[in-house]
DSSP file (Angstrom, degrees, kcal/mol; ACC not computed):
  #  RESIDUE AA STRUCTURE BP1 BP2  ACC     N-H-->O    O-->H-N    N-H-->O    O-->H-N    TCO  KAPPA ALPHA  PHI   PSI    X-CA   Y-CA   Z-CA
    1    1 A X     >        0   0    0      0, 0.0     4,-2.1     0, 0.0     5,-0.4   0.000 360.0 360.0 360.0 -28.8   -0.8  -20.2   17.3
    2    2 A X  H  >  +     0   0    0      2,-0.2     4,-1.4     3,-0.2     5,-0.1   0.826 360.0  61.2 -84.0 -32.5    2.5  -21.8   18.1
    3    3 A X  H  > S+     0   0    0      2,-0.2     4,-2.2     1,-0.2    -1,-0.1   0.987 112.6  37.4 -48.1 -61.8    3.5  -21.7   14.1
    4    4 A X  H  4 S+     0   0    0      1,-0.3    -2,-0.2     2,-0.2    -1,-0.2   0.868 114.5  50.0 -73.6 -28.3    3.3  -17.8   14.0
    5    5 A X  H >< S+     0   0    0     -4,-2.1     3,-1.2     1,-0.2     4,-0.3   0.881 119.0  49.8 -85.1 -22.5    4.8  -17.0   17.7
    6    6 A X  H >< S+     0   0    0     -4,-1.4     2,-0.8    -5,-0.4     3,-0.5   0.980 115.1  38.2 -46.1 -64.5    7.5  -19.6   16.0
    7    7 A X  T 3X S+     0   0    0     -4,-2.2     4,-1.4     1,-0.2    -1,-0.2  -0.253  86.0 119.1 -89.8  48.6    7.9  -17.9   13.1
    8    8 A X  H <> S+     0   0    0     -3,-1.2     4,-2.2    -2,-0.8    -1,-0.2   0.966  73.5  47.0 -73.1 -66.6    7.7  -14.4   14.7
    9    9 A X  H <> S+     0   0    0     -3,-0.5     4,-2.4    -4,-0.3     5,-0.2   0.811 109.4  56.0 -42.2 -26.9   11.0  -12.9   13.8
   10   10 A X  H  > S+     0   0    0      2,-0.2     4,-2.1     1,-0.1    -2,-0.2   0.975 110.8  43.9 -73.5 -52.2   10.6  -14.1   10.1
   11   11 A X  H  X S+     0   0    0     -4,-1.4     4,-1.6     2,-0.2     5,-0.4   0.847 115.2  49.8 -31.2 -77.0    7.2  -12.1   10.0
   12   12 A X  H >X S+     0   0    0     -4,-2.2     3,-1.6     2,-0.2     4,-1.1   0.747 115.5  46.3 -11.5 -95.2    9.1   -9.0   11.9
   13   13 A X  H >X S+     0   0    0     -4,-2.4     4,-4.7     1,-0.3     3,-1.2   0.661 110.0  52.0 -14.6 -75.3   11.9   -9.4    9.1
   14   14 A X  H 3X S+     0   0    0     -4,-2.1     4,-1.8     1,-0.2    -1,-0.3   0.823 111.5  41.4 -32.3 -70.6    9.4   -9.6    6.5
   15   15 A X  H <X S+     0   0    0     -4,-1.6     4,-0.8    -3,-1.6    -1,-0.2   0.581 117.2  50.2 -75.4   1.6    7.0   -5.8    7.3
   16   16 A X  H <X S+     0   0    0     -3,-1.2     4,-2.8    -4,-1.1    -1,-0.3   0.836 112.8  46.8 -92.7 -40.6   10.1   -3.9    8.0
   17   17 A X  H  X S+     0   0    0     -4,-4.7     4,-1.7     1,-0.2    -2,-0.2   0.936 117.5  38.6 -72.7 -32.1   11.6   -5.2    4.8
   18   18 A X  H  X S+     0   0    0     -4,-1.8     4,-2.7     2,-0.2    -1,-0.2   0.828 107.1  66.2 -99.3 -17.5    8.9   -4.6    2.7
   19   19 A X  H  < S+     0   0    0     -4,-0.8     4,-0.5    -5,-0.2    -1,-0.2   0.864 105.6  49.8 -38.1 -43.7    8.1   -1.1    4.7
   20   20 A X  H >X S+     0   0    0     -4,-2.8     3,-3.2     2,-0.2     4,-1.0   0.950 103.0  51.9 -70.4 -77.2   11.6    0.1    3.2
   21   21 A X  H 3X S+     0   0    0     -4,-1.7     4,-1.6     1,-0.3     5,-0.3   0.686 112.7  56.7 -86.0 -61.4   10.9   -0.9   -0.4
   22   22 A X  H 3< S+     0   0    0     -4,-2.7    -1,-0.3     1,-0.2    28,-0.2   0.438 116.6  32.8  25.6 -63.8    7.5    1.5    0.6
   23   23 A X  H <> S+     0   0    0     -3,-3.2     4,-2.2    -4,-0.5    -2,-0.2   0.636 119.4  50.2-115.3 -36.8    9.2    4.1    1.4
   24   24 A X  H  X S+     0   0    0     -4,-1.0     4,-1.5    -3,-0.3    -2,-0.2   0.795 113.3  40.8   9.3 -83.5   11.7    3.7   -0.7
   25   25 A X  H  X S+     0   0    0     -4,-1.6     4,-2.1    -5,-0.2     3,-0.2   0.858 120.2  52.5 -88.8 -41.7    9.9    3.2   -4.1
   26   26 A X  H  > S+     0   0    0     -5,-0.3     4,-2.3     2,-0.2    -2,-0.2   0.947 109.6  49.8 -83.4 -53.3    7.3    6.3   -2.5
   27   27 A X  H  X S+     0   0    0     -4,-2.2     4,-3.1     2,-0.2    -1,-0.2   0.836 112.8  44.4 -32.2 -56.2   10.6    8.5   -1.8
   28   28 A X  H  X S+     0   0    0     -4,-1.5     4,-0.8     1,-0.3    -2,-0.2   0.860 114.4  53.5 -82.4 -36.0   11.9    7.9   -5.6
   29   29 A X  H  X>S+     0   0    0     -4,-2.1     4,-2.0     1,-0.2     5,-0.5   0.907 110.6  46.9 -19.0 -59.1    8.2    8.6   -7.0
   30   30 A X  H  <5S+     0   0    0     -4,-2.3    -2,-0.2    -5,-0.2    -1,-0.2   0.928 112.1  42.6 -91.9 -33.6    8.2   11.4   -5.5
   31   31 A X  H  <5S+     0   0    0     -4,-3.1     2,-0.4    -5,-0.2    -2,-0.1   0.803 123.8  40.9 -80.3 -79.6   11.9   13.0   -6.4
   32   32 A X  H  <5S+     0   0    0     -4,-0.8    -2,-0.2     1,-0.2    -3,-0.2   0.306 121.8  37.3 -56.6  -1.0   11.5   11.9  -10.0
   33   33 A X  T  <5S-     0   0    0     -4,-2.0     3,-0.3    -2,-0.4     4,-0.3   0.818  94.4-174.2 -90.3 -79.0    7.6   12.8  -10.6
   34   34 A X    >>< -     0   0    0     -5,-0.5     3,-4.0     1,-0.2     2,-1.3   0.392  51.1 -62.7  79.3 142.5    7.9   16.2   -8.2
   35   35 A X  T 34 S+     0   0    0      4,-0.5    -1,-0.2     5,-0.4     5,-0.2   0.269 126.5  75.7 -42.2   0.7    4.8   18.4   -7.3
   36   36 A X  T 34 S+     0   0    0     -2,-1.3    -1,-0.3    -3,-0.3    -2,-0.1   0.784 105.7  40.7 -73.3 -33.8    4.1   19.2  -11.3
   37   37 A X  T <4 S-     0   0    0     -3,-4.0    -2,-0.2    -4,-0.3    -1,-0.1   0.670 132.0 -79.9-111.2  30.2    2.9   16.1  -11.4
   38   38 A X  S  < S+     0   0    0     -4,-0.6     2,-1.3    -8,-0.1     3,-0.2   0.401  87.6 108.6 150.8 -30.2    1.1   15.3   -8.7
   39   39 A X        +     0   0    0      1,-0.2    -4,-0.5    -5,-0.2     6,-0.2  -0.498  27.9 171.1-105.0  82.2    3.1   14.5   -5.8
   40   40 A X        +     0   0    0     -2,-1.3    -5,-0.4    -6,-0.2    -1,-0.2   0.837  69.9  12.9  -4.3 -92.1    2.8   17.2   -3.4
   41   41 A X  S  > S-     0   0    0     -3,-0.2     4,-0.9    -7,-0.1     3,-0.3  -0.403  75.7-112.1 -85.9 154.4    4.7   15.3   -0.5
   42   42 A X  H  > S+     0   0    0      2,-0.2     4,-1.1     1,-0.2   -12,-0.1   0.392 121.5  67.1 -72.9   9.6    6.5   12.5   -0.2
   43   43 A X  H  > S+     0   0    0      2,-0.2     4,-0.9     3,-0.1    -1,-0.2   0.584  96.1  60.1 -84.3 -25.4    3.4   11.3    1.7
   44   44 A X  H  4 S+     0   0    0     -3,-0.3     4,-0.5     2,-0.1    -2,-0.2   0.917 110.1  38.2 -37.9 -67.1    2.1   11.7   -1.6
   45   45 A X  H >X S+     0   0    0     -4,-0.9     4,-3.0     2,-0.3     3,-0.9   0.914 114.4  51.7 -54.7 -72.7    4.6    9.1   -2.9
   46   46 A X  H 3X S+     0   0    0     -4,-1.1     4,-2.1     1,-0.3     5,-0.2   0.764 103.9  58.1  27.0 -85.4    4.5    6.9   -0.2
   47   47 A X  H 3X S+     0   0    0     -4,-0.9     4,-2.5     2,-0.2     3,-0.4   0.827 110.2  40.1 -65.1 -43.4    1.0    6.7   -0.3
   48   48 A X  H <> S+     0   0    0     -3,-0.9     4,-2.6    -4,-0.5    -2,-0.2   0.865 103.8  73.4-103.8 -48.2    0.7    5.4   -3.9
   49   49 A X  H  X S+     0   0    0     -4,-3.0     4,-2.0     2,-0.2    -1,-0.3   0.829 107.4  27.3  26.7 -99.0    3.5    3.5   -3.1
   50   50 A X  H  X S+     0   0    0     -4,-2.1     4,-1.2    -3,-0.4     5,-0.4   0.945 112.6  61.2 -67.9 -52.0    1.3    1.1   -0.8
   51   51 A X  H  <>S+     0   0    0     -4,-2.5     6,-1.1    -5,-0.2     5,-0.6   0.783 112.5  37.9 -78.6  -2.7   -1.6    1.4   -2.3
   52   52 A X  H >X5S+     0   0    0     -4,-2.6     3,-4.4     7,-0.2     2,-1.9   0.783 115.4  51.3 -73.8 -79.9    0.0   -0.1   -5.8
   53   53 A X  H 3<5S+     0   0    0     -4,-2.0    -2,-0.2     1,-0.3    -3,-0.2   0.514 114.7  42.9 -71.0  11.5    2.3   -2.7   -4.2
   54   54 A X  T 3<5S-     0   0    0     -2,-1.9    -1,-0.3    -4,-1.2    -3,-0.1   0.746 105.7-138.0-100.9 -13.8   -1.0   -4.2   -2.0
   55   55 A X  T <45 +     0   0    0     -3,-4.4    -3,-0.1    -5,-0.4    -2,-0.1   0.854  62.6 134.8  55.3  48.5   -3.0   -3.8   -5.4
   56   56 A X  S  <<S-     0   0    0     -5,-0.6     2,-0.2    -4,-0.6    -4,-0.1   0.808  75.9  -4.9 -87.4 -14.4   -5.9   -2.4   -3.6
   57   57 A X  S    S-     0   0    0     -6,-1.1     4,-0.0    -5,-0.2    -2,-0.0  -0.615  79.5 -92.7-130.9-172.3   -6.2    0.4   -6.3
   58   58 A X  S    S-     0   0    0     -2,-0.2    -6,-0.2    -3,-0.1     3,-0.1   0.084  80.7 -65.3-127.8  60.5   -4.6    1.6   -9.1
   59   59 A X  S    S+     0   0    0      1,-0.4    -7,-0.2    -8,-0.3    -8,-0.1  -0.059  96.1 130.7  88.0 -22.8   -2.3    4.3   -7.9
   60   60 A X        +     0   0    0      1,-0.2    -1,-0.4    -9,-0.2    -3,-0.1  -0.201  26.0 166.3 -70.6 156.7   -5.0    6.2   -7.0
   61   61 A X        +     0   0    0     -3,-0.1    -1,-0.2    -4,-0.0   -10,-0.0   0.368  26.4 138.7-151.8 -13.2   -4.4    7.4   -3.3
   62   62 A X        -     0   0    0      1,-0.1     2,-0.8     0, 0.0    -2,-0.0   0.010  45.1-146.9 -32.4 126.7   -7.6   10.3   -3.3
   63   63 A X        +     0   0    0      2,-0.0     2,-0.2     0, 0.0    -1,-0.1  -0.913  25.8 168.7 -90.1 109.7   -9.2    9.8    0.4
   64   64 A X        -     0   0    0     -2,-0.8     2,-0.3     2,-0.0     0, 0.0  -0.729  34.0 -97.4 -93.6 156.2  -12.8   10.3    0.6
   65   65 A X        -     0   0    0     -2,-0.2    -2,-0.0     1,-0.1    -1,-0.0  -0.618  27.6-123.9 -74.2 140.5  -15.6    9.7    3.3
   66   66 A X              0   0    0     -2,-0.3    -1,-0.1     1,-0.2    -2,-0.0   0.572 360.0 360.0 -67.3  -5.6  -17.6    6.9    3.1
   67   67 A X              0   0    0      0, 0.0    -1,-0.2     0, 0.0    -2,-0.1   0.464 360.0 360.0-137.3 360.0  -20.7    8.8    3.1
């Protein structure tokens, strides 16, 4: 516990920076793709965004319910 509240600011640093590149990379998605292909919003963008750079998917951003 005393390692991470050490290394607290670096962490900070770290999810803000990679929140801009996020939003960012979701922004530019979304003005060079544009709602013919897909991306409605930039929330659109955004969203695909995260879910490539965590690699939980593969672009795919659909939400469904789990049942």
């Amino acid at each position: 516990m005393r390692a991470i509240r050490a290394s607290s600011r670096k962490i900070v640093v770290f999810l803000i920076v990679v929140l801009l590149i996020n939003v960012i990379a979701g922004s530019t998605m979304y003005l060079v793709e544009g709602p013919e292909n897909g991306y409605d919003s930039m929330f659109s963008g955004v969203c695909w965004s995260i879910v490539t750079m965590s690699t939980v998917g593969f672009g795919t951003c659909g939400f469904s319910p789990l049942l």
